[in-house]
C-alpha positions as CSV (number, residue, x, y, z in Angstrom):
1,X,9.3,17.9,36.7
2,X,12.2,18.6,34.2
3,X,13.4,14.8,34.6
4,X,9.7,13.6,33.6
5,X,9.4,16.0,30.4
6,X,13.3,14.4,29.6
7,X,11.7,10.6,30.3
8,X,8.8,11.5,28.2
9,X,11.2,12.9,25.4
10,X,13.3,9.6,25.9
11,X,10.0,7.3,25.5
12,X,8.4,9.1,21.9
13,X,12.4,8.8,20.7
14,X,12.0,5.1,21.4
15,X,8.7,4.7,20.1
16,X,9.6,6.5,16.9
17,X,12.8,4.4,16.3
18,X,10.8,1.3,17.0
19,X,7.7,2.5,14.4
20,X,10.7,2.7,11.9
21,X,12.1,-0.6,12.5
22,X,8.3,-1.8,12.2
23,X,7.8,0.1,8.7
24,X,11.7,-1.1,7.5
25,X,10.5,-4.8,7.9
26,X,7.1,-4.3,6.5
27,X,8.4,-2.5,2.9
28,X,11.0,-5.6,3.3
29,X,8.3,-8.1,3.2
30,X,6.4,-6.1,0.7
31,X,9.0,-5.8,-1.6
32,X,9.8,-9.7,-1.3
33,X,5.7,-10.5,-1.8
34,X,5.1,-8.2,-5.0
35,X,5.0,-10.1,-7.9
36,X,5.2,-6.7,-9.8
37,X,8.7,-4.7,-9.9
38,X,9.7,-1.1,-10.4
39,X,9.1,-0.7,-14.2
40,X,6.9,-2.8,-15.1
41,X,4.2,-1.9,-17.3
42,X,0.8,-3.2,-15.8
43,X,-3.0,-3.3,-17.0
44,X,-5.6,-2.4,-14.6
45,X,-9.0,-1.8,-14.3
46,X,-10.8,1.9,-12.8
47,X,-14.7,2.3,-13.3
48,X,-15.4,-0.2,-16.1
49,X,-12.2,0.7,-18.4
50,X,-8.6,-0.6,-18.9
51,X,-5.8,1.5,-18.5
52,X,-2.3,0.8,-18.7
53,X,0.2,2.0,-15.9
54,X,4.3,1.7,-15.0
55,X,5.0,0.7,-11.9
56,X,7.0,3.7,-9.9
57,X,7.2,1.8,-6.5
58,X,6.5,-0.6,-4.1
59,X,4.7,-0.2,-0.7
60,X,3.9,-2.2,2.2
61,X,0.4,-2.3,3.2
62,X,-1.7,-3.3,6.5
63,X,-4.8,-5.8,6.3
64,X,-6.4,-4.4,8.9
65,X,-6.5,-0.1,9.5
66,X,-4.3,1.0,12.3
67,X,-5.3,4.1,14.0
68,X,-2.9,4.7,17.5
69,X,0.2,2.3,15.6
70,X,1.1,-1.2,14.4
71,X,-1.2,-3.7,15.5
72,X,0.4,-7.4,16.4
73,X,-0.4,-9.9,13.9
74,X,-1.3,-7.8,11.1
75,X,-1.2,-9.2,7.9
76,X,1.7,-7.4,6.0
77,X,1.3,-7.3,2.2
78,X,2.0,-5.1,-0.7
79,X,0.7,-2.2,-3.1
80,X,2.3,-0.7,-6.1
81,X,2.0,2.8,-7.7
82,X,3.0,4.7,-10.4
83,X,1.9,6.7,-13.4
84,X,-1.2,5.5,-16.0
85,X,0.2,5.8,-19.3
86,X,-1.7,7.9,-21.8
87,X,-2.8,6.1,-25.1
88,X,-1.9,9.5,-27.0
89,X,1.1,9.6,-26.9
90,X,2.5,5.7,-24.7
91,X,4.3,7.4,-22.1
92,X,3.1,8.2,-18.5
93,X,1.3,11.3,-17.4
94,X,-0.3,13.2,-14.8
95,X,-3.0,10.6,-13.4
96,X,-1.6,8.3,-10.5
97,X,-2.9,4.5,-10.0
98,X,-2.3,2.2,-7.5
99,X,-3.4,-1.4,-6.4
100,X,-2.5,-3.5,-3.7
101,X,-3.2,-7.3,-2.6
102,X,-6.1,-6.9,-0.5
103,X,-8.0,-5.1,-2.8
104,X,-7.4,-6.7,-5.8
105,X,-6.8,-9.5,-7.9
106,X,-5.2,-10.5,-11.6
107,X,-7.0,-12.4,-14.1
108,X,-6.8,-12.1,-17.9
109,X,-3.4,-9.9,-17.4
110,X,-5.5,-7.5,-15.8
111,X,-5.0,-6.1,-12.0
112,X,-9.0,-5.8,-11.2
113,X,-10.5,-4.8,-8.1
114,X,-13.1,-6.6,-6.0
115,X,-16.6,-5.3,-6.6
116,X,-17.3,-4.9,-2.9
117,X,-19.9,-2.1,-1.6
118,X,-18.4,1.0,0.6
119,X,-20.1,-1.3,3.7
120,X,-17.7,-4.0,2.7
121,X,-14.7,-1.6,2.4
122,X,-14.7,-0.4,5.7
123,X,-15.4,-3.5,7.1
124,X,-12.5,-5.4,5.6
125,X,-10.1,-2.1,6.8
126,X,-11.7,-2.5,10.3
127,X,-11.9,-6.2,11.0
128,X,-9.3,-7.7,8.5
């Protein structure tokens, strides 16, 4: 019984240095796919209104939702994060944005996000 525990110990040390290898390439590819950069100041668009934002850091991100681990084939792509920057005084504050590929898309020098229902959300997440 005590050389089955150690085999099962041996397997979820394997599985967690493979996930890491996984999520090492991914932020790679991210990184190499993001048109934006650490820094940069960005426009995007919440609810309606413009804000400005800099961009704290880069993320890989999944087109399709994985629940139990990394599902083969899935379309790696990239997010970005940071701080919105407060028109009172032009430097960033408390409130956190973030945007990614999938969800949304630049046009006028603004990172806008698809007008999709909840339905259409989960659906994308699920399916891809």
């Amino acid at each position: 019984m005590k050389d089955k525990i150690k085999e099962i110990d041996t397997q979820i040390e394997i599985y967690y240095s493979a996930k890491n290898k996984i999520d090492d390439l991914r932020q790679q590819i991210a990184e190499e796919k993001c048109p934006l950069k650490v820094g940069d100041i960005i426009q995007y668009k919440k609810k309606n209104k413009i804000h400005k934002g800099i961009v704290n850091k880069i993320i890989f991100k999944v087109k399709k939702m994985e629940f139990l681990g990394p599902i083969k084939e899935n379309e790696v792509g990239w997010g970005a994060c940071g701080a919105r920057i407060l028109k009172s005084t032009g430097k960033p504050g408390g409130i956190s944005f973030g945007i990614n590929e999938f969800e949304y898309f630049f046009k006028d020098d603004i990172w806008q996000e698809e007008d999709l229902t909840f339905d259409e959300k989960i659906d994308r997440l699920l399916r891809g």
